[in-house]
C-alpha positions in Angstrom: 99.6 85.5 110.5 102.5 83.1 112.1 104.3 81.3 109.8 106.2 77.9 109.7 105.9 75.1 111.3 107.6 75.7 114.3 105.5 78.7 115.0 102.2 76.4 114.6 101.1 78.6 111.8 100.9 78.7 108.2 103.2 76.7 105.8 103.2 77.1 101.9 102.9 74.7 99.4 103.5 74.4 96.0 102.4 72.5 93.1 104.2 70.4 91.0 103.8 68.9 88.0 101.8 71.4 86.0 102.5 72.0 82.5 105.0 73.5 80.9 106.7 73.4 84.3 109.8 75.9 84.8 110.3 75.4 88.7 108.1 73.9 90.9 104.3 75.8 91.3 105.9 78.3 88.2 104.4 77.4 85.0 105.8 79.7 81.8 104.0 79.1 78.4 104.9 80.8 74.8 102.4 82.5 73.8 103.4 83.8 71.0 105.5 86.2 68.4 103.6 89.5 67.5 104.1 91.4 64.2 106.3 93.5 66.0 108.6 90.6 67.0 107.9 91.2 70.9 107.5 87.1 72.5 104.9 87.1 74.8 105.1 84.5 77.7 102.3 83.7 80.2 103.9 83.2 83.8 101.2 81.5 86.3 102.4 80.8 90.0 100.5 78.0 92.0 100.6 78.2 95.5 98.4 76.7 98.3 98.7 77.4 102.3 98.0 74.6 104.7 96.8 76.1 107.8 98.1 74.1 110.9 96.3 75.2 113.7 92.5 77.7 113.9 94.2 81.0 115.2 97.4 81.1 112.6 95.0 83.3 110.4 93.3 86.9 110.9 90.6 88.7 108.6 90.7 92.8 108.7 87.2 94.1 107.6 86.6 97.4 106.9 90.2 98.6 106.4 91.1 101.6 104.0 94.6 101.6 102.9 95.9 104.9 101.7 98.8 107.2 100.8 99.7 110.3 102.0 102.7 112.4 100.5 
């Protein structure tokens, strides 16, 4: 994948004005106190990708990642 505009490849976007905005495409909401007193938040991210020219992009098929110690 190329990235930026320069490059003629992919550039990020983010969303804005979602609710309960913290920064721009990063929404937090309270979700609540539990009996134990532990806050919960939920924490979304909203991204999209504007893809500037065909060939910025790739696609593996068939690929196997692993780990070997």
């Amino acid at each position: 994948m190329r990235t930026g505009e320069q490059n003629q490849g992919v550039v990020g976007l983010h969303q804005t004005g979602i609710p309960d905005e913290y920064q721009p495409g990063l929404s937090v909401r309270f979700m609540g106190i539990d009996d134990k007193a532990i806050i919960s938040y939920l924490v979304s991210a909203y991204y999209s990708a504007a893809v500037l020219v065909p060939d910025a992009l790739g696609v593996l098929e068939h690929v196997e990642i692993g780990r070997q110690d």
